[in-house]
C-alpha positions as CSV (number, residue, x, y, z in Angstrom):
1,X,36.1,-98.9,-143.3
2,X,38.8,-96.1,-143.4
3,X,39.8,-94.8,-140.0
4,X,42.2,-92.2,-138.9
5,X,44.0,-92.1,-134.9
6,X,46.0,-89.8,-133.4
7,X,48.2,-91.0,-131.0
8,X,46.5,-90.2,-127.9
9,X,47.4,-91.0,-123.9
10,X,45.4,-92.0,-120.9
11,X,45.0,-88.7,-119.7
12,X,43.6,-87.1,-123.2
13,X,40.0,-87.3,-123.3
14,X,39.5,-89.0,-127.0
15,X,36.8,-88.3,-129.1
16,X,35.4,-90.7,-132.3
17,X,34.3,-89.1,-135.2
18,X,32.0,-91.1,-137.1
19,X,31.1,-89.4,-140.8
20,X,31.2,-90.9,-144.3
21,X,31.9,-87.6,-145.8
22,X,35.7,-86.6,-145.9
23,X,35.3,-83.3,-146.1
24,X,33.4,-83.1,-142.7
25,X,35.3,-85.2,-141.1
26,X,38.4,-83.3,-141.3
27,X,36.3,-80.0,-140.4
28,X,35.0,-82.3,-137.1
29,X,38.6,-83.1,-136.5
30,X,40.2,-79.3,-136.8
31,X,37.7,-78.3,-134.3
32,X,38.1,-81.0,-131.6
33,X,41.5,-80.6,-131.9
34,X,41.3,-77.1,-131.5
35,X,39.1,-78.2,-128.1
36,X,42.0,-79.7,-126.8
37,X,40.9,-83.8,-127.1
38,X,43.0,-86.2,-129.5
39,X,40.3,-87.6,-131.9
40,X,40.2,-91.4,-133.8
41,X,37.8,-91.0,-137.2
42,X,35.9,-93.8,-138.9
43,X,33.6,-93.5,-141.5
44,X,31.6,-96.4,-141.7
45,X,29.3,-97.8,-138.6
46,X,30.5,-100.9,-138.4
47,X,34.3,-99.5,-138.2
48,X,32.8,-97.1,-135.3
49,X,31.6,-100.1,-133.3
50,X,34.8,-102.0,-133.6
51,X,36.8,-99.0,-132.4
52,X,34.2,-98.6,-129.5
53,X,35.6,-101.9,-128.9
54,X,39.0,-101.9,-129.1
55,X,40.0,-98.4,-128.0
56,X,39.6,-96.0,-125.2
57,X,36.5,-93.4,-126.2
58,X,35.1,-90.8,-124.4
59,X,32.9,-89.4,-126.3
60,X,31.0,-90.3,-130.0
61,X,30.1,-87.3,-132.8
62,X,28.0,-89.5,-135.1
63,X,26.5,-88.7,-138.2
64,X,23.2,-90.1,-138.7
65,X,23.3,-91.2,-142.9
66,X,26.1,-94.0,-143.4
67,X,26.8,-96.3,-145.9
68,X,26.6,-99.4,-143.8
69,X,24.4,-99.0,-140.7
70,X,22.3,-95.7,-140.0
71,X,23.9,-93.7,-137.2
72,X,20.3,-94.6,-134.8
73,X,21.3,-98.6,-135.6
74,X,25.4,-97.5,-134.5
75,X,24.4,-95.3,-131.2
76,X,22.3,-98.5,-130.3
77,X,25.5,-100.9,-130.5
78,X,27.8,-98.6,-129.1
79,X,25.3,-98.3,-126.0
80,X,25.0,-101.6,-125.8
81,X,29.3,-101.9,-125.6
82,X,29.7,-99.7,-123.2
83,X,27.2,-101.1,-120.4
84,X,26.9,-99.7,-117.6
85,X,29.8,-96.6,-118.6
86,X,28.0,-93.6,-119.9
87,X,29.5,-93.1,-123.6
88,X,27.8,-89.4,-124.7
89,X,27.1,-89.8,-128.2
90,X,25.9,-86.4,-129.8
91,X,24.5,-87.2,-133.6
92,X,25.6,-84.7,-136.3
93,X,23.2,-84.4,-138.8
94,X,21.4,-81.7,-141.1
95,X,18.1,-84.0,-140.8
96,X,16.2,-81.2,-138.4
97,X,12.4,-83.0,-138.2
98,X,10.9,-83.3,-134.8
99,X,10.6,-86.9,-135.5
100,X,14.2,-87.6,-136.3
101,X,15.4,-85.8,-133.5
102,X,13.3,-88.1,-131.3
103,X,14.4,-91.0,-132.9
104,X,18.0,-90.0,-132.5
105,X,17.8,-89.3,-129.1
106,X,16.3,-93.2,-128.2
107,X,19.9,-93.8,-128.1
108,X,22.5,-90.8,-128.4
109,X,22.6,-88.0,-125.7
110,X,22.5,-85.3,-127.7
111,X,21.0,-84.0,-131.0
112,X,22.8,-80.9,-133.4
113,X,21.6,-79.9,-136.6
114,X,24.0,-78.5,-139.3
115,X,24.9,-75.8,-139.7
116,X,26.1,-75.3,-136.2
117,X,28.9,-72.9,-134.6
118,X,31.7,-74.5,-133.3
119,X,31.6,-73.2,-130.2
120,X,27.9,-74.8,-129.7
121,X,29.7,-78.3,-130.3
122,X,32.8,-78.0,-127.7
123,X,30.2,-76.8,-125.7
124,X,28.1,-79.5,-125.7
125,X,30.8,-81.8,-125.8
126,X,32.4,-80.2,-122.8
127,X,29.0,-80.8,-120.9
128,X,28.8,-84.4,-121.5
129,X,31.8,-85.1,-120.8
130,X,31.5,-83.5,-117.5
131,X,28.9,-85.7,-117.2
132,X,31.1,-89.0,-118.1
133,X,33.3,-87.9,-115.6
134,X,31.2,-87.7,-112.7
135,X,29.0,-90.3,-113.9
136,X,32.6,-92.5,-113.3
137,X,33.1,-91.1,-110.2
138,X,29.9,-91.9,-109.0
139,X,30.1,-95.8,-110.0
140,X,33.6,-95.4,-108.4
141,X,32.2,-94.6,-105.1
142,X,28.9,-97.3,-106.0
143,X,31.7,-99.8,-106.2
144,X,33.8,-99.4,-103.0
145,X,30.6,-99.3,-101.3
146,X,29.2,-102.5,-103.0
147,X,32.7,-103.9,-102.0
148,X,32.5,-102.3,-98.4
149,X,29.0,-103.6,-98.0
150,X,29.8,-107.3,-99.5
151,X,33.5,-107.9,-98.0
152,X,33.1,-105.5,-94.3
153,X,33.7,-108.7,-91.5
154,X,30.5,-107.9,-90.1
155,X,26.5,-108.9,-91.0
156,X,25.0,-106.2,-92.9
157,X,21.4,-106.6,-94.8
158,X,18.7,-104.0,-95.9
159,X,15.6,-104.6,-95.4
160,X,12.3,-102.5,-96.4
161,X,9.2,-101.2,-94.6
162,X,8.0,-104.8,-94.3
163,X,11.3,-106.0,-92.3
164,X,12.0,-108.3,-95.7
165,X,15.5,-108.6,-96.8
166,X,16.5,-106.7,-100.1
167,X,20.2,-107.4,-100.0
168,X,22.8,-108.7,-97.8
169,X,26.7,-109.4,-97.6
170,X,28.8,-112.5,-97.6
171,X,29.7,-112.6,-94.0
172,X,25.8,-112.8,-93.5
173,X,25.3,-115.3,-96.0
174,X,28.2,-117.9,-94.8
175,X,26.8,-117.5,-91.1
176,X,23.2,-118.4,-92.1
177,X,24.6,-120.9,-94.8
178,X,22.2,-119.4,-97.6
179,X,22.2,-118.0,-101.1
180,X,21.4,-114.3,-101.6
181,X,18.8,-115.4,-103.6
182,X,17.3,-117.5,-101.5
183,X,17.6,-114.7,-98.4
184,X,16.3,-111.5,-100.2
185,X,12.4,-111.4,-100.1
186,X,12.4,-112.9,-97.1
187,X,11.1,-111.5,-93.4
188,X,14.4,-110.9,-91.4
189,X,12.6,-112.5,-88.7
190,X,12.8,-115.4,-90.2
191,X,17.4,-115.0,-89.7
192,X,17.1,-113.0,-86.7
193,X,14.9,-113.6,-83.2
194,X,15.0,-112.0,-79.8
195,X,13.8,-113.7,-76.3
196,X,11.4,-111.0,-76.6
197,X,9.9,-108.6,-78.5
198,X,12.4,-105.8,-78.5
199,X,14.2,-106.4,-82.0
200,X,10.8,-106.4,-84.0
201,X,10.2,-103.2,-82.4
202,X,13.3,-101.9,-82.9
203,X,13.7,-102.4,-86.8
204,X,10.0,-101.5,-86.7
205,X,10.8,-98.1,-85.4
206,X,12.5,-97.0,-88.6
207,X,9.0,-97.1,-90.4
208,X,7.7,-94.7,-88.2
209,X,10.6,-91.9,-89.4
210,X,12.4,-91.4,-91.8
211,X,15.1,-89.6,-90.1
212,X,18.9,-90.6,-90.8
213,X,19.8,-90.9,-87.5
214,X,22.4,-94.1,-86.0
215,X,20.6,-96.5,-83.6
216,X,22.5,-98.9,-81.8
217,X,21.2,-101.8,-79.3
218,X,22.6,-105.2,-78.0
219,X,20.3,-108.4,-78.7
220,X,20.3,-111.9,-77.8
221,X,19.4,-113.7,-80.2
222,X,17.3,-117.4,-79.5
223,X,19.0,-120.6,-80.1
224,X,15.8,-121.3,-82.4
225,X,18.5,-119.4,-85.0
226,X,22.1,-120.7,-84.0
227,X,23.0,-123.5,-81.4
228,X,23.4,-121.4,-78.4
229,X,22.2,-118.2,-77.3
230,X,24.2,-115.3,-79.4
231,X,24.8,-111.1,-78.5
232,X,24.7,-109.3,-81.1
233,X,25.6,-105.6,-81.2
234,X,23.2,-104.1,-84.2
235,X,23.5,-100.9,-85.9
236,X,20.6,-99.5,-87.7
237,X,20.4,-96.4,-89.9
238,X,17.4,-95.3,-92.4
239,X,18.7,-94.1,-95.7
240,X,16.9,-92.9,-99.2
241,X,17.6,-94.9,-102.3
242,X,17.3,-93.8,-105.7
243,X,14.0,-94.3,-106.2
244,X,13.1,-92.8,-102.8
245,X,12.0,-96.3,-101.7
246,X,12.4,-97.0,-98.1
247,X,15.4,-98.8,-96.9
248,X,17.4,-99.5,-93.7
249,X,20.8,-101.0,-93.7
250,X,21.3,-103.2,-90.3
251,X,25.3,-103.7,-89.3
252,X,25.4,-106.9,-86.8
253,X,28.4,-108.1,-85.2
254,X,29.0,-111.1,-82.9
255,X,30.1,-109.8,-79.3
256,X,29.3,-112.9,-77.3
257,X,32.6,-113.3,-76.6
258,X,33.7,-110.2,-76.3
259,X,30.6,-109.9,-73.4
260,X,31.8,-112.8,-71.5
261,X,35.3,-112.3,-71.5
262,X,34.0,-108.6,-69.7
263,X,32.3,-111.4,-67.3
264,X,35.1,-113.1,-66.5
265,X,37.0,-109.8,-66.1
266,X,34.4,-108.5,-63.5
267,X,34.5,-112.0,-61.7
268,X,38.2,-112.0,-61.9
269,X,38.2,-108.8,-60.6
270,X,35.7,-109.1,-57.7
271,X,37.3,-111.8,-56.7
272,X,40.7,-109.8,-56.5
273,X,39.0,-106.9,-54.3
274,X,37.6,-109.8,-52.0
275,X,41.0,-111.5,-51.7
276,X,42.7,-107.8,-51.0
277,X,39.6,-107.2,-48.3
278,X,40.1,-110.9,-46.9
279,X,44.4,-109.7,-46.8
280,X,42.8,-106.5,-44.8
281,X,41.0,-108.4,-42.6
282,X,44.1,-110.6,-41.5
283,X,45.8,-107.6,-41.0
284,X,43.1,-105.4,-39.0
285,X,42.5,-109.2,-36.9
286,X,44.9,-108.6,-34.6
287,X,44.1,-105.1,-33.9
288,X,40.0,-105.5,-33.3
289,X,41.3,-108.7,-31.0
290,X,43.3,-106.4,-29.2
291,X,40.5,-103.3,-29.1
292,X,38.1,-106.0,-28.0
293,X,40.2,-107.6,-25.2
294,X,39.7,-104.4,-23.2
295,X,36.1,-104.1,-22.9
296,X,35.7,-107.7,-22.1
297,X,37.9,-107.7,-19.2
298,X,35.8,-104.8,-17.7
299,X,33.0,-107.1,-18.5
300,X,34.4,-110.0,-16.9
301,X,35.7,-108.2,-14.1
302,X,32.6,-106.6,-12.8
303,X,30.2,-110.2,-14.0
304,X,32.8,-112.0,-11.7
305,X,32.3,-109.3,-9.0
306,X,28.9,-109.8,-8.8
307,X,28.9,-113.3,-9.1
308,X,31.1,-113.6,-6.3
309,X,29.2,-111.2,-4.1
310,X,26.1,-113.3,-4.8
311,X,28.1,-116.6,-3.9
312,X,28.7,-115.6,-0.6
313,X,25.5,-113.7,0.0
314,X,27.0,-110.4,0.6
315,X,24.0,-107.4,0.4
316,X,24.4,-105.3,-2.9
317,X,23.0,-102.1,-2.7
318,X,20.6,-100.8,-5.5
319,X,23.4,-97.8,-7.1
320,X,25.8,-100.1,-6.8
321,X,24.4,-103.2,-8.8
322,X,23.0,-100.2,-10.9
323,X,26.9,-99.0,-11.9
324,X,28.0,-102.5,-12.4
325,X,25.1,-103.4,-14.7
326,X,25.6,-100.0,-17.0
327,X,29.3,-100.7,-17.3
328,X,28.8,-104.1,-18.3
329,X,26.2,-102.8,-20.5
330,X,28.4,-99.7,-22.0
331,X,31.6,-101.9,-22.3
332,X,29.1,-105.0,-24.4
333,X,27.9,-102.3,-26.9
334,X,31.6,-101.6,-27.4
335,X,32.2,-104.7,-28.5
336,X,29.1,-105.1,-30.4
337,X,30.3,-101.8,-32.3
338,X,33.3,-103.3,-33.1
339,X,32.2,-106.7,-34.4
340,X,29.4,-104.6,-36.4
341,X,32.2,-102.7,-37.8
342,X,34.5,-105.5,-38.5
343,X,31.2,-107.7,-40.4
344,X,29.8,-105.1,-42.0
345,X,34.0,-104.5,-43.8
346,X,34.1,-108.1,-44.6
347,X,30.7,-108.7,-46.0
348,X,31.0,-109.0,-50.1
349,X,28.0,-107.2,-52.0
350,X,27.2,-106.2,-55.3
351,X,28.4,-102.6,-56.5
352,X,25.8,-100.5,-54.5
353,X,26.6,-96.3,-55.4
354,X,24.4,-94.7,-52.7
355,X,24.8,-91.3,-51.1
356,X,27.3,-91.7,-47.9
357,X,28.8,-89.8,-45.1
358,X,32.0,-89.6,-45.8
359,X,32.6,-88.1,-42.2
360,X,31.3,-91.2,-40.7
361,X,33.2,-93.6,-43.3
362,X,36.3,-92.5,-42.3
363,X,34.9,-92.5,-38.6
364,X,34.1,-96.2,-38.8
365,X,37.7,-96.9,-40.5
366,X,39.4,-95.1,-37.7
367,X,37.7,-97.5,-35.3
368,X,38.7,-100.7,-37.5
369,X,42.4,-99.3,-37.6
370,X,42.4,-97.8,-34.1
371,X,44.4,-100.4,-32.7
372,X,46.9,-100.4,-35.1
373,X,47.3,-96.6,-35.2
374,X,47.6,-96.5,-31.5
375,X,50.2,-99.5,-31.5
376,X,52.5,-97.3,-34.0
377,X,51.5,-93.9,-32.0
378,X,49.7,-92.4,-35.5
379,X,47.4,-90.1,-35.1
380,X,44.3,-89.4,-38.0
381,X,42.9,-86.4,-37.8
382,X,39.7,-86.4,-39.7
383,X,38.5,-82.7,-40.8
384,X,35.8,-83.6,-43.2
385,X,32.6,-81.9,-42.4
386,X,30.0,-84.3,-41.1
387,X,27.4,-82.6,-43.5
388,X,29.3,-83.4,-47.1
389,X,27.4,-86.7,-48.8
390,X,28.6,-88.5,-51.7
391,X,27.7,-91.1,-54.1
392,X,30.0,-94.2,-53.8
393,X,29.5,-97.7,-53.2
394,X,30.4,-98.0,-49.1
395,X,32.2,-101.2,-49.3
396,X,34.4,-100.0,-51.9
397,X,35.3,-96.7,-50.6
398,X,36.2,-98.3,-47.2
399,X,38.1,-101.1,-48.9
400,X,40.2,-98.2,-50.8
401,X,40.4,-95.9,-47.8
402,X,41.6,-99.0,-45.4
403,X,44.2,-99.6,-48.8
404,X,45.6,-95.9,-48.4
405,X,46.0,-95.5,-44.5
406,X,47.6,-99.3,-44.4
407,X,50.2,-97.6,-46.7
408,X,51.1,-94.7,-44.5
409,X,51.8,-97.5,-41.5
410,X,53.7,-99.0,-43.6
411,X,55.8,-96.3,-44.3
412,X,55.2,-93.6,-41.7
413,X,57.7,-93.0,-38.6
414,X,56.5,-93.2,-35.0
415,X,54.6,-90.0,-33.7
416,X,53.2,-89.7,-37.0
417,X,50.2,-87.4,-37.9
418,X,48.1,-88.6,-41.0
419,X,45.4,-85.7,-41.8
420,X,41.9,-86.2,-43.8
421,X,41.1,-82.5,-45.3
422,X,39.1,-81.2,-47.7
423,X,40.6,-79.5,-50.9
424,X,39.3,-77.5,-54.0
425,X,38.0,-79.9,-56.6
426,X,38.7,-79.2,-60.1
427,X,35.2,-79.5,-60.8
428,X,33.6,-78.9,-57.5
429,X,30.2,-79.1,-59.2
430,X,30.7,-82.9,-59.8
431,X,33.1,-84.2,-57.0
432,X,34.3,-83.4,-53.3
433,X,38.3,-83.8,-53.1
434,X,39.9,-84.5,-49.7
435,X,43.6,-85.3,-49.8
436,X,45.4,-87.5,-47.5
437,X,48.6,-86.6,-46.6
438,X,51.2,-88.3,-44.3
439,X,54.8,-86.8,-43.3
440,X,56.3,-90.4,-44.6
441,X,59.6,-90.4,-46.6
442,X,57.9,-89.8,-49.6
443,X,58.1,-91.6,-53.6
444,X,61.2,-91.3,-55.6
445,X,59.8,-89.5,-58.9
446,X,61.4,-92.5,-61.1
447,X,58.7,-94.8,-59.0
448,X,55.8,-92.3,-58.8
449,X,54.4,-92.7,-62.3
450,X,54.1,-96.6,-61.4
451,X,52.6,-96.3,-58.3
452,X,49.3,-97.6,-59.5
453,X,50.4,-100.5,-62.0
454,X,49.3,-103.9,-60.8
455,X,51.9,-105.7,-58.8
456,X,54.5,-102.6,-58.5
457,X,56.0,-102.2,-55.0
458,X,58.5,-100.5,-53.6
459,X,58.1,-102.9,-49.8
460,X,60.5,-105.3,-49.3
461,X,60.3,-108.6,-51.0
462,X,57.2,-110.5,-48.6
463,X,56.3,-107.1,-47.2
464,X,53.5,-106.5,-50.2
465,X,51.9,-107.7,-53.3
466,X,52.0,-104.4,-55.1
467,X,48.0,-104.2,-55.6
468,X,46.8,-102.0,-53.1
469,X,46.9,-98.6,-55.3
470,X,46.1,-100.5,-58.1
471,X,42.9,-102.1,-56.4
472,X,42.4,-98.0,-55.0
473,X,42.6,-97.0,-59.1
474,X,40.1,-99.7,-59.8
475,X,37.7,-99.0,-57.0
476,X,37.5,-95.4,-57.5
477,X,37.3,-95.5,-61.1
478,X,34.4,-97.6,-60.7
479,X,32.6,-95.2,-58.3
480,X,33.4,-92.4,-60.8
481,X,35.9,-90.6,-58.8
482,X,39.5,-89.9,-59.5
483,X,42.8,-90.7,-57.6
484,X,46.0,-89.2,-57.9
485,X,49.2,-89.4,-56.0
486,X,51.7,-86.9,-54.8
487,X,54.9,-87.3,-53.2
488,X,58.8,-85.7,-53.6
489,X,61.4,-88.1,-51.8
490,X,61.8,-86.9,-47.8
491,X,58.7,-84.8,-48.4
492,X,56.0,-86.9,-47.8
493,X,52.7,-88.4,-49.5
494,X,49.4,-87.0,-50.4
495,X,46.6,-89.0,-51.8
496,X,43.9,-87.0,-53.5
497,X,40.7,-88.5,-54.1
498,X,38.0,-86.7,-56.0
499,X,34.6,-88.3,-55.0
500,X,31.3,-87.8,-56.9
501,X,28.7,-85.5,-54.9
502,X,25.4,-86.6,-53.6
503,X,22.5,-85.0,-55.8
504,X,21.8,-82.6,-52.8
505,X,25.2,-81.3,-52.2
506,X,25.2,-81.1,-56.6
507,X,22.8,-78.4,-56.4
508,X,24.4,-76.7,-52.8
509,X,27.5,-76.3,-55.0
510,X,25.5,-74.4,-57.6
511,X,24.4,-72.2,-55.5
């Protein structure tokens, strides 16, 4: 074998000339120069395999008449070296028969008879090794996606339009302890099953389109499968393969945890708006006692007047008995009111958004905090029309208004006036906004982007646990409304709350 390399570097694209003839040889390696590759020359077949395999080749011109091997038998080798990277071999050759071009081309890419131009050759040289070029790039991208697929820390399989399993990754494979072999072919319902139906038909849905379209649901899978019951959130998504078959690849990944941590949250935190309702409670006690202790002294006084007069048999004139029986009467459904009012604060019930009055909610937390109010000499005024309905739970909204207005107290003057009004909403097709302002000595502006962090106060030590505007956030986050605080020191406080519209007043808004 006689060969001949120029020195070449890893950006060059090099091309192998394979020709037993000098003479053409060197003519090969003028022009590919003149192309602009670097070029390595052997002039045997066996020499052009061996270079195959020691050297970096892009591309093969191979005569088809050698000494050694024909150029058929050498495309066939150098194929066979190269794999799965697409080598373009183009043979050279004056032999022009229909036969031997078909022969050729079992193997090379490319077919030129002599004589041929020069510019023909670059040409088709040029092509195919645009065609190496992408072809790498494309089993680039095939292997970061195989690697993707394989290594992601998720379950992935495909599966075809039967539901069996045509591949799957490792994280799959070391959760259901099983070789891939022994996984593809297999029904996925044989890995995978719901307490119901709904997963069957949900993988089964992809056979009825073939639309590329993301579908996501959250399944419990049976302890048939793993020891306990497991949720899963599963991705789906249809997609065409090669050979147009049908395939969907399924992402799965283990939430469980994740969903009962969220539990506990939600338990924590219910039990954190029950202990700040039970704190309001012990603080409202003393107040309904006191609003209570006034109606039942009427009611005692006038039952012991009667009583009396009965005792000693004194005549009681119809009117009479008829007065003392309607203020006894009046003054009891007082105090039923209040009670009723009182309960139906304390009672603990499952997030219920209905359409409210939010005149008469703030009506029914004046009377809870009348006492109180009246103790400090505060006056509410409540300006919210008695027509506007929103959607809210009631207990929540109460909770949260009872958690605002025990702030002014705290921090409003004697003679004080706390006014309910409405304002425009920034998107007064979706929410009403009232504010809540008091004439209190205000926030510092250093404390006022705190003022809803969990435990931040700015009471005395003992005077507060620092979670009544975060509870307020929390409450009206979870009715879908917004709160926002606004205060300069010596100027004040308003509290706006944007509140999500009944349907009804939706579509009066529109209008």
């Amino acid at each position: 074998m006689s060969c001949r390399c120029e020195q070449t570097t890893d950006t060059n694209q090099t091309i192998l000339i394979v020709d037993d003839n000098q003479q053409a040889a060197s003519f090969l390696e003028v022009l590919v120069e003149q192309g602009g590759y670097s070029c390595i020359i052997a002039s045997t077949g066996n020499g052009a395999v061996q270079i195959v395999q020691e050297k970096k080749v892009d591309l093969v011109l191979l005569d088809v008449v050698m000494p050694d091997v024909d150029g058929i038998t050498t495309a066939s080798k150098i194929k066979t070296i190269a794999g799965n990277d697409f080598l373009p071999i183009i043979l050279v050759t004056a032999l022009s028969a229909d036969e031997d071009k078909i022969a050729g081309l079992t193997y090379a890419d490319d077919y030129i008879t002599k004589p041929f131009s020069g510019e023909e050759l670059l040409a088709r040289m040029k092509s195919l090794l645009r065609m190496r070029r992408l072809h790498r790039e494309l089993s680039k991208s095939k292997a970061r996606f195989e690697n993707l697929y394989e290594n992601f820390p998720h379950l992935y399989i495909s599966i075809d339009s039967e539901c069996n399993i045509i591949d799957c990754n490792r994280f799959f494979r070391e959760t259901f302890q099983v070789k891939k072999s022994d996984a593809v072919g297999k029904s996925v319902f044989s890995f995978l099953q719901s307490e119901d139906n709904d997963l069957e038909n949900f993988l089964k849905s992809f056979t009825l389109s073939d639309e590329s379209v993301v579908k996501q649901r959250i399944f419990t899978l049976t302890p048939a499968v793993f020891s306990e019951p497991v949720i899963i959130s599963m991705k789906a998504v249809y997609i065409g393969t090669e050979d147009s078959s049908f395939s969907v690849v399924i992402a799965m990944e283990d939430i469980t945890s994740q969903v009962r941590l969220q539990e506990q949250q939600r338990m924590a935190r219910n039990q954190l708006y029950r202990s700040a309702r039970l704190a309001s409670i012990g603080t409202l006690a003393a107040g309904v006692a006191h609003e209570l202790n006034n109606p039942l002294t009427a009611i005692l006084g006038f039952s012991s007047a009667l009583l009396d007069r009965i005792k000693k048999q004194e005549p009681i004139n119809k009117n009479e008995l008829g007065q003392y029986l309607q203020t006894i009467n009046a003054e009891s459904l007082r105090c039923r009111n209040i009670v009723e009012s009182l309960s139906k604060f304390s009672r603990d019930n499952e997030t219920k958004i209905q359409n409210i009055s939010l005149h008469d909610c703030i009506k029914d937390i004046q009377q809870l905090i009348k006492a109180k109010a009246a103790r400090l000499n505060i006056t509410i005024n409540n300006s919210i029309p008695p027509s506007i309905k929103v959607r809210a739970d009631l207990n929540k909204l109460e909770q949260m208004l009872i958690n605002i207005l025990s702030n002014c107290f705290d921090f409003c003057p004697a003679n004080s006036l706390i006014e309910i009004s409405p304002i425009f909403s920034r998107e007064p097709s979706k929410f009403y906004a009232i504010r809540i302002t008091d004439n209190g000595p205000g926030i510092r502006p250093e404390d006022l982007p705190h003022v809803f962090d969990p435990f931040f106060t700015t009471k005395e030590v003992g005077n507060g646990t620092g979670m009544g505007l975060a509870i307020c956030y929390k409450l009206m986050e979870e009715c879908g409304g917004n709160i926002d605080i606004i205060s300069e020191k010596g100027n004040g406080t308003t509290v706006v709350l944007e509140i999500p519209l009944s349907e009804s007043d939706k579509e009066d808004e529109k209008e």
